[in-house]
VOGU-3710 file (C-alpha; in Angstrom, 3 decimals, decimal comma):
1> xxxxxxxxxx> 0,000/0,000/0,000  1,074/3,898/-0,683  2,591/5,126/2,632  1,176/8,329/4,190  3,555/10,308/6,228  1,865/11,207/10,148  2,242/14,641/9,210  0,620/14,449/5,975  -2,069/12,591/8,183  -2,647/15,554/10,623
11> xxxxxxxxxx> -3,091/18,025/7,845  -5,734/15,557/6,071  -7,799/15,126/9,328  -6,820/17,312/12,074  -6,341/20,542/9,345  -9,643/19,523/7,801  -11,228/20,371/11,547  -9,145/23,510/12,265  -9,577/24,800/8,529  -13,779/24,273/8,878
21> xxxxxxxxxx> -13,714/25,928/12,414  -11,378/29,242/11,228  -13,833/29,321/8,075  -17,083/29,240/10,758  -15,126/31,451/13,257  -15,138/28,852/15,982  -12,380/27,306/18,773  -15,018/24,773/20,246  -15,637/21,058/18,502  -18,513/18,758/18,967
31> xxxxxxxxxx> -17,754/14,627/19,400  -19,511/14,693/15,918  -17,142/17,251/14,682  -14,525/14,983/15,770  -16,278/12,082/14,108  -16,585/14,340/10,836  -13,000/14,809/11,193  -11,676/11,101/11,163  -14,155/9,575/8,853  -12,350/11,030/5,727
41> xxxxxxxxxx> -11,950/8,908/2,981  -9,229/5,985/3,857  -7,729/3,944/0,853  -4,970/2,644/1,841  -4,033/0,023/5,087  -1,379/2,749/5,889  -3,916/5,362/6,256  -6,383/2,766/9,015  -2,598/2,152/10,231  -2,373/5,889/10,992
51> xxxxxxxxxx> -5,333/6,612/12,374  -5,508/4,009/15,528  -2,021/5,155/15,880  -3,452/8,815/16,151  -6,137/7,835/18,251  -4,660/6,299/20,880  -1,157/8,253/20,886  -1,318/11,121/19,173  -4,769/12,790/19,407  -4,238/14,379/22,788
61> xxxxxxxxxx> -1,281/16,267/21,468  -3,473/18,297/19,636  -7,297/18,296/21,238  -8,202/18,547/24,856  -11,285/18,779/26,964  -12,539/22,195/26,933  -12,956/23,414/30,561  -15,006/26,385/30,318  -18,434/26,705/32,047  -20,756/25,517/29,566
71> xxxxxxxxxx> -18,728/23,814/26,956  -18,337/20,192/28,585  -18,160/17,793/26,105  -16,091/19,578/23,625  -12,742/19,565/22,627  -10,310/22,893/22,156  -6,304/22,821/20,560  -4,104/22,513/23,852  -2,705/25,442/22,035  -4,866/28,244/20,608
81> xxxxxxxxxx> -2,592/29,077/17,993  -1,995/25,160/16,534  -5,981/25,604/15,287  -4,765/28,352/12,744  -1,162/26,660/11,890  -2,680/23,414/11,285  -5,497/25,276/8,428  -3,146/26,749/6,746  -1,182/23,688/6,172  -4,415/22,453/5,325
91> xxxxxxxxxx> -4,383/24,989/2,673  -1,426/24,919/1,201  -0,946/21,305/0,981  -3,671/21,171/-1,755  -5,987/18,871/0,818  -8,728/21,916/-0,242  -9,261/20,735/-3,350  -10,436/23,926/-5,289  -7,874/25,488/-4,206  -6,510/26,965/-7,811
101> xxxxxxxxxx> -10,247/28,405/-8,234  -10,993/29,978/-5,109  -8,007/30,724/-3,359  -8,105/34,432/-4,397  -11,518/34,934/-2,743  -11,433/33,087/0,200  -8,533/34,592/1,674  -9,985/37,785/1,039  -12,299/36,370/2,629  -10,791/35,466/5,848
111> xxxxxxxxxx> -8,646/38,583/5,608  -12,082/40,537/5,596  -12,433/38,479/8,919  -9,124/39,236/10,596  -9,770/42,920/9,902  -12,194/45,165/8,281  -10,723/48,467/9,009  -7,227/47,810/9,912  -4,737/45,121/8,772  -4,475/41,754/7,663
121> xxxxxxxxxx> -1,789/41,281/10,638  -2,880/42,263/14,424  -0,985/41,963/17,868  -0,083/37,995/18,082  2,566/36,916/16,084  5,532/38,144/18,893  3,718/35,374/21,182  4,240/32,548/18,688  6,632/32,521/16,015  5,528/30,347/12,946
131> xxxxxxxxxx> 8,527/29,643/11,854  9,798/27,238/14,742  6,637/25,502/14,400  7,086/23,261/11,576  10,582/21,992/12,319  9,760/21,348/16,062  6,464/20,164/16,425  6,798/17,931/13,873  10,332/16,266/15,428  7,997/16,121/18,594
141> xxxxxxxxxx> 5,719/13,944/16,334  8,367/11,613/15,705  9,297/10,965/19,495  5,528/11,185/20,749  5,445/7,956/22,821  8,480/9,360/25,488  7,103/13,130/25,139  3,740/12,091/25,372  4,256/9,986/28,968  4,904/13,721/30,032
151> xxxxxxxxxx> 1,886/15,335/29,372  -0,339/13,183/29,923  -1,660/13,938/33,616  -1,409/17,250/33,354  -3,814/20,160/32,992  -4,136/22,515/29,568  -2,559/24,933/30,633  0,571/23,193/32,274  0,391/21,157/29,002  0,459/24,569/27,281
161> xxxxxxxxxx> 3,525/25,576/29,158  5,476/22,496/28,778  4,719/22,960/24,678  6,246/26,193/24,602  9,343/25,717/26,305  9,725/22,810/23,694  9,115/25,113/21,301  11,310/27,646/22,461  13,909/26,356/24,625  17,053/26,618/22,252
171> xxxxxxxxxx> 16,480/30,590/21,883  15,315/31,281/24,998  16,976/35,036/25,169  15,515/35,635/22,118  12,090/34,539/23,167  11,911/35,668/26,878  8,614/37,930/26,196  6,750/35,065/23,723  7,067/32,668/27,137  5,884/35,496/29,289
181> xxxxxxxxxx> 2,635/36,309/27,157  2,127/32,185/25,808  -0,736/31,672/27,905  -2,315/35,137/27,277  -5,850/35,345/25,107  -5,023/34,523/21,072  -6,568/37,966/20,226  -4,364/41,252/20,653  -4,945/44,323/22,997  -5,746/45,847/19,854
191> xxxxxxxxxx> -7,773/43,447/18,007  -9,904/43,251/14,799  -13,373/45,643/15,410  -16,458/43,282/14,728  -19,483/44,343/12,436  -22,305/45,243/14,857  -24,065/42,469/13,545  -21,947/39,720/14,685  -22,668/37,788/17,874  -20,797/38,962/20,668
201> xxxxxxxxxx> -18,454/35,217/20,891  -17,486/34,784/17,643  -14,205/33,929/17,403  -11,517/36,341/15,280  -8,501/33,707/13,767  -5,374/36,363/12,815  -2,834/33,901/12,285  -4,189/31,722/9,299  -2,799/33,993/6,546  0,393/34,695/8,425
211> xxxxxxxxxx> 1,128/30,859/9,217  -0,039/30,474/4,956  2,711/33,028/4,171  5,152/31,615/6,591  4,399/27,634/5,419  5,029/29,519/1,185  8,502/29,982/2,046  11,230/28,151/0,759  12,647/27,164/3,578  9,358/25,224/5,001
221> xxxxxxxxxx> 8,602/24,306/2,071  11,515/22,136/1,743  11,121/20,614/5,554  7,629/19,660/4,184  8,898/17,862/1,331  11,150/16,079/3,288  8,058/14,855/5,428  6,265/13,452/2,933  3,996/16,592/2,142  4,894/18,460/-0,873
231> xxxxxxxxxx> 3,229/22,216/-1,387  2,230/22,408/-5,037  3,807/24,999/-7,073  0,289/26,541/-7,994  -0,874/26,745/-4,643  2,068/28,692/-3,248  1,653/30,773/-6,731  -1,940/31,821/-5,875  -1,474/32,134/-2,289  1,065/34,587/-2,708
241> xxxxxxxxxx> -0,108/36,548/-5,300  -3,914/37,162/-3,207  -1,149/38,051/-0,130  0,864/40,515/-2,228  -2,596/42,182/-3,468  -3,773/42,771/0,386  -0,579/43,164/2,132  0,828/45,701/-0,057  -2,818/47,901/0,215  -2,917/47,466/4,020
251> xxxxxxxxxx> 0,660/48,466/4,701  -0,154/52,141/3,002  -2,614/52,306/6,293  -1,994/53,912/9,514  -1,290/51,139/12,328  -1,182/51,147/15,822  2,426/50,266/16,867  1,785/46,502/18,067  0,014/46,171/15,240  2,619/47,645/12,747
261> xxxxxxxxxx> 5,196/45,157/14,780  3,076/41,912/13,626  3,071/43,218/10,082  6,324/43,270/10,161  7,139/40,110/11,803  4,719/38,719/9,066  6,797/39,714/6,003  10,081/38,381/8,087  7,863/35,060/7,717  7,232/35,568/4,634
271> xxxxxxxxxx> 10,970/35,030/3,492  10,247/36,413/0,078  12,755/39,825/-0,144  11,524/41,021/-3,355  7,836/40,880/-1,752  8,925/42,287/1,533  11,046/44,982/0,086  7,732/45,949/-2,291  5,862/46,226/0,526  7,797/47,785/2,885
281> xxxxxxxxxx> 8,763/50,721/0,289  5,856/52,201/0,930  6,540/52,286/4,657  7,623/56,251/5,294  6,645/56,611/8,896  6,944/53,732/11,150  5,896/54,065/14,458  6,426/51,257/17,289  6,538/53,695/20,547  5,827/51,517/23,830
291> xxxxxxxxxx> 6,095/48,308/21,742  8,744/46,325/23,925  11,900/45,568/21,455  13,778/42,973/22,165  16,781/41,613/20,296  14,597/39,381/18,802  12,115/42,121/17,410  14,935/44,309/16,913  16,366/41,861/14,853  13,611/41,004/12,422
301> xxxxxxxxxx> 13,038/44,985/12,276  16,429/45,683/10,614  16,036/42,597/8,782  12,685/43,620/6,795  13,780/47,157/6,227  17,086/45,987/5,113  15,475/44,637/1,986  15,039/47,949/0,786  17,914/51,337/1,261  14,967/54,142/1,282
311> xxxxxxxxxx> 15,060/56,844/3,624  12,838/56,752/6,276  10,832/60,386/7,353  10,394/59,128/10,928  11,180/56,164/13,202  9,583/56,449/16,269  11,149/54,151/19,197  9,957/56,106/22,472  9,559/54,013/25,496  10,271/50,698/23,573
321> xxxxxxxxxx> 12,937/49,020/26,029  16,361/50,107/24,172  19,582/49,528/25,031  22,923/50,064/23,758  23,007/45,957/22,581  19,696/47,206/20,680  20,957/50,364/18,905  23,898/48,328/17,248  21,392/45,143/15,745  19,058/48,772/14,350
331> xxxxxxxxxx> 22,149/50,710/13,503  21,564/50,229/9,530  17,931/50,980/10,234  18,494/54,271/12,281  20,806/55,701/10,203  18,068/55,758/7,307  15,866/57,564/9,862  15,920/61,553/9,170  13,260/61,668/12,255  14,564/59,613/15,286
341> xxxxxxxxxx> 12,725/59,175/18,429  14,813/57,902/21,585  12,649/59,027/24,250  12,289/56,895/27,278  14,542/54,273/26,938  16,864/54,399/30,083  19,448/55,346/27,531  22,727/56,090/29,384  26,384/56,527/28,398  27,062/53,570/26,619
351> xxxxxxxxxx> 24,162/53,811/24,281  25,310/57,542/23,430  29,021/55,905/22,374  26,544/53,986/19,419  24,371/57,248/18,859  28,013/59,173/18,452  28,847/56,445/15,932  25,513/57,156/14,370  26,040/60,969/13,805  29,575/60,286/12,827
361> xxxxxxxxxx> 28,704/57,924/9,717  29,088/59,171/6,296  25,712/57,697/5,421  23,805/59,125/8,372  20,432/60,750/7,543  18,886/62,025/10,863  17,942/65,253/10,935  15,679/65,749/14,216  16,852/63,578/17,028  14,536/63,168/20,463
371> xxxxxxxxxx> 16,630/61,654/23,625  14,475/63,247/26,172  13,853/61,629/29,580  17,006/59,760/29,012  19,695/59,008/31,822  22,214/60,820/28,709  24,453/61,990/32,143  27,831/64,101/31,955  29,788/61,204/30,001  26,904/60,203/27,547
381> xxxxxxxxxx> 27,228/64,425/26,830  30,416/63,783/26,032  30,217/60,899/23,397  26,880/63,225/22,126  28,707/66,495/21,679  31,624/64,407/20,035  28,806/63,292/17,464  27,211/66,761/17,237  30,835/68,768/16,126  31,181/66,420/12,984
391> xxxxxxxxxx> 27,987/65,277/12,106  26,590/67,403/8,912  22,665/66,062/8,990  21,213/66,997/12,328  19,707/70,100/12,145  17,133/69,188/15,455  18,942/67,761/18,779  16,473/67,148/22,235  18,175/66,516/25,232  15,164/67,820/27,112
401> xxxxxxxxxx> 15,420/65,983/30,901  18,726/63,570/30,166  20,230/64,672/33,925  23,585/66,839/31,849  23,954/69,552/34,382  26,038/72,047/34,326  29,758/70,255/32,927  27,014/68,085/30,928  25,965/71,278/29,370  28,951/72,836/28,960
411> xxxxxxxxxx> 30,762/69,897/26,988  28,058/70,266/24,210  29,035/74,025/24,477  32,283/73,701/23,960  31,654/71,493/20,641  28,487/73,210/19,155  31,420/75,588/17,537  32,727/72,977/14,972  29,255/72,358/13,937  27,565/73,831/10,996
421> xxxxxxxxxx> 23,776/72,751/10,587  22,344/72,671/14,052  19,132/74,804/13,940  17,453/74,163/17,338  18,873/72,776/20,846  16,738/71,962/23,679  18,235/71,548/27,434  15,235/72,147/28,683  15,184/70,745/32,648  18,796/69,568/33,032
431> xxxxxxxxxx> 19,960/71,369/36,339  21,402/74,439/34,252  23,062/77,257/36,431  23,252/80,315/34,873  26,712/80,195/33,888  26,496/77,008/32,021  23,044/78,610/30,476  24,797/81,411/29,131  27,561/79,715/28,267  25,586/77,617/25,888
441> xxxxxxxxxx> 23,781/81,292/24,745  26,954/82,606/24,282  28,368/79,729/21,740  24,929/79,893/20,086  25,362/83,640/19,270  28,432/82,651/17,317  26,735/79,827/15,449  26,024/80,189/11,808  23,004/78,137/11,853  21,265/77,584/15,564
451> xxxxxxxxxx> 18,690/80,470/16,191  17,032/78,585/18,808  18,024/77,334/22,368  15,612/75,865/25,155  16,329/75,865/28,775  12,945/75,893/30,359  12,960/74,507/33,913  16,139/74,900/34,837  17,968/76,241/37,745  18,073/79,847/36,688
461> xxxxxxxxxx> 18,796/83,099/39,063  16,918/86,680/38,960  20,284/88,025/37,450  20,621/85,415/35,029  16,945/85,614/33,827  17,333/89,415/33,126  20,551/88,420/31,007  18,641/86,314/28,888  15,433/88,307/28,553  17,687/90,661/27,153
471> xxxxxxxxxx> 18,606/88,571/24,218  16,876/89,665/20,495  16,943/88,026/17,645  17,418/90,495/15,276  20,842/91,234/17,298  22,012/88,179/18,991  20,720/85,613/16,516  19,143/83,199/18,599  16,365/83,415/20,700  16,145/81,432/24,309
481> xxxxxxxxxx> 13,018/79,616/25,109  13,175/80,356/29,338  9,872/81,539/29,951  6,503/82,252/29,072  7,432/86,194/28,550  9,319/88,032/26,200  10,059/91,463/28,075  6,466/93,166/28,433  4,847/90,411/26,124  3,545/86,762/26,108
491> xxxxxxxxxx> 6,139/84,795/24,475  5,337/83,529/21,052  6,048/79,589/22,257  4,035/79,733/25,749  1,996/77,148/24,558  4,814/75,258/23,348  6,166/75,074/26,137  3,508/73,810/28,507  2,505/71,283/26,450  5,829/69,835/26,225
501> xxxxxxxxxx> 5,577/70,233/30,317  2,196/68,088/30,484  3,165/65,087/28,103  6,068/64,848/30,266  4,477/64,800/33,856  4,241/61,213/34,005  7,853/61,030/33,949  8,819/64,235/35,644  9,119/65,130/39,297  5,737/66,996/40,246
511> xxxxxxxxxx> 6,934/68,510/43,181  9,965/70,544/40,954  7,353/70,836/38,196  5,051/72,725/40,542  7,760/74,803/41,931  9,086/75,811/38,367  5,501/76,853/37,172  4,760/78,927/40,419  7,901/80,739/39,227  6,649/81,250/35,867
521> xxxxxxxxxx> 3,687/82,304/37,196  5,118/85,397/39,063  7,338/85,804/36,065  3,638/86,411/33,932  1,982/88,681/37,170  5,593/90,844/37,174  5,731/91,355/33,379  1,910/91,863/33,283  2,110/94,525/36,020  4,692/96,212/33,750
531> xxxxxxxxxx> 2,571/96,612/30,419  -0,040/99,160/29,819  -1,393/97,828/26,735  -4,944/96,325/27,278  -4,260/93,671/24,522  -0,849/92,331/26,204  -3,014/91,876/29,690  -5,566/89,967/28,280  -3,024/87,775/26,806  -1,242/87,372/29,647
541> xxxxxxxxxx> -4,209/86,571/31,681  -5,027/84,102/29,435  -1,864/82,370/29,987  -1,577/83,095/33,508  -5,020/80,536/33,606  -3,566/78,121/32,208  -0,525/77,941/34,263  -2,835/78,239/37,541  -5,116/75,348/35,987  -2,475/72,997/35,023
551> xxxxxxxxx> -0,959/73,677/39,029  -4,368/73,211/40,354  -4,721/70,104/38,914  -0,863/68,869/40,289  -1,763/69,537/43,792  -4,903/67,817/43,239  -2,555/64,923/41,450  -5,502/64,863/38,816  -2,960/65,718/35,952
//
């Protein structure tokens, strides 16, 4: 008789069920379901072979009792994800036999499923990587009687557990954050929005078409043919043609930063450069702030936008877990970057020896660079302003809260001389004395580009205030962003400057905070008191109510 391979034997009967319950939208399965499933058509004594084999071994690798209050008597995957895997291998083996005709529409279909209004690719693929799937559970097939002696006794989600530190146990650094969130719900924070018309429990499958694209590749594709399932050339045609079609479209959308993550963790999958670098052209802005990088994610970042050497207009990485091992696996990425976002990322000295590098490189792009609310310190000024004197891109630098104080301050100073393209400089809450304020005014005056210095919220004296209130552009060249008055006159970037003071609170000290608006609040009464002009009060009323609201609500800690 024809042999049958056990893994071709889990996609014929196994996919068959998960395939049927992603196209219904449903994780539960009757007894008859199960029945359904196993009653395919056997030819062969291999096949009958297989199947008592599956039924008394194998089967429980794959089903278990659901345990959810009203659901007794059906059966659930032990893992969520395994449902989705095991239809699309389904798929893509050819077991659905009209494939060639209807591949196109159905996984427009099931893409119309997975997301209406966003993108083919939500927040789930950083919990379980497709790629170590085939290889892995498949060699766990092959040594099921001693694994399965293991798993046995225990509960779903122990069994669940044990499964993923199979699955993951060679890369575990890598994978640290896809064992911490295994056991979390298959749909993402963000998650597909469902038509008003659906009932409330239907279930939303967002891996099928990324497990089809990753199964396409060549790589899988030639583990599979070494088990005894071959993917036919026309299937992997269509497949990837009805992928390029949606993928492409969707990637021109807006996406929330997990989201944009998965999509591109999906065309990593993929393994197709010439796809991946057509779709990821059209990528200008990409935003992943408070999406946690690790080197894994990191690494499959640089390795999709590798496939393509466009510029990027913005990359924003604020709050996203960066360190200085981080910076060098995005290095080709960030120098692409003419916006760069740091913000948040407990970013110290070592990390600004790699941003140095960065600013250094012939190649280097960035022209507006954010470190704010970064631990930059006195040394990591150093390695910055040694980056800032020969660097002939940046023409925007924040250091806005990175603890520099005075030397700090004073070191970019001393450098901002050699360079020629800087156009605006913010030291904005650093601990500035005056001397090291005006020192930094002083060098600026010089400067044949850099018209604009901030030093908000620093430690500034009466005499030192009046020294900079002095300053005029039309003489001096620069203009200094210290308070929310320009002589007897609101300042032209009040607002500016208290809005960069409440989307920092969270990460500022409130009790300083308070005491530097209370002083910008007499600042406003004093210059207020010296102006005649009816027009000039009511403006600085105006502002002087917003200052008193936003301290109002500090004290009351409902800011």
């Amino acid at each position: 008789p024809t042999n049958i391979s056990m893994m071709k034997y889990v996609a014929k009967t196994v996919g068959k069920l998960a395939y049927e319950g992603v196209m219904s939208r449903k994780t539960c399965f009757s007894e008859d379901d199960l029945q359904q499933c196993f009653e395919v058509e056997m030819k062969t004594e291999s096949e009958l072979n297989l199947l008592e084999v599956f039924r008394s071994d194998v089967f429980r690798f794959f089903l278990t009792p659901c345990v959810q209050p009203g659901k007794e008597h059906t059966f659930v995957f032990t893992i969520p994800a395994m449902q989705e895997y095991l239809a699309a291998l389904y798929v893509v083996l050819g077991e659905k036999k009209t494939l060639a005709q209807r591949v196109g529409k159905e996984l427009s279909e099931v893409i119309g499923k997975v997301s209406e209004e966003v993108t083919v690719v939500l927040s789930i693929i950083s919990k379980v990587l497709p790629l170590r799937f085939l290889p892995v559970l498949f060699n766990l097939l092959k040594i099921f009687p001693r694994y399965f002696s293991r798993l046995s006794g225990k509960e779903r989600d122990a069994i669940a557990h044990t499964m993923a530190e199979e699955l993951f146990k060679e890369e575990d650094y890598f994978n640290d954050d896809v064992l911490d969130q295994i056991n979390s719900s298959i749909l993402g924070v963000e998650g597909p929005m469902r038509h008003p018309d659906e009932a409330p429990d239907d279930e939303v499958f967002e891996l099928f078409p990324i497990f089809m694209g990753g199964l396409l590749s060549r790589r899988n594709r030639a583990i599979l043919q070494q088990l005894g399932c071959s993917i036919k050339n026309l299937a992997a045609f269509e497949i990837a043609k009805a992928m390029k079609k949606t993928v492409i479209r969707n990637s021109r959308k807006g996406l929330p930063p997990s989201e944009l993550m998965d999509y591109v963790f999906f065309l990593h999958e993929f393994q197709n450069e010439r796809f991946t670098a057509e779709a990821i052209r059209s990528l200008r802005t990409v935003n992943l702030s408070s999406v946690k990088m690790t080197p894994l994610k990191c690494s499959v970042l640089a390795s999709v936008m590798g496939t393509t050497c466009h510029e990027v207009e913005e990359l924003n990485l604020t709050s996203c877990n960066l360190d200085t091992s981080s910076l060098r696996i995005l290095f080709p990425v960030l120098l692409r970057c003419k916006a760069l976002h740091l913000q948040l990322n407990s970013l110290g000295s070592d990390a600004c020896k790699e941003i140095r590098d960065l600013l250094l490189h012939d190649k280097c792009v960035v022209s507006n660079l954010r470190l704010a609310n970064n631990p930059v310190g006195e040394q990591g000024a150093q390695y910055l302003a040694e980056g800032l004197a020969g660097n002939r891109s940046l023409t925007y630098l924040s250091l806005l809260h990175t603890t520099l104080g005075d030397r700090g301050a004073e070191v970019i100073a001393q450098h901002l001389a050699k360079n020629q393209h800087l156009q605006e400089l913010n030291l904005g809450y650093n601990s500035l004395t005056d001397a090291a304020a005006l020192s930094v005014v002083e060098v600026a005056k010089k400067h044949a580009t850099l018209d604009k210095v901030h030093l908000y919220f620093n430690d500034i004296s009466e005499d030192g205030k009046r020294a900079l209130h002095s300053l005029r552009m039309d003489r001096d060249g620069v203009r200094a962003l210290v308070f929310l008055t320009a002589g007897t006159d609101v300042s032209d970037y009040w607002s500016h400057i208290l809005n960069v003071v409440q989307k920092n609170l969270p990460f500022w000290d409130r009790e300083r905070v308070q005491q530097h608006l209370a002083l910008l609040l007499q600042d406003l009464e004093s210059s207020r008191r010296q102006t005649a002009n009816p027009w000039r009060k009511a403006k600085f009323l105006r502002v002087e109510s917003e200052v008193k609201k936003m301290l109002g609500k500090l004290q009351h800690g409902s800011l």
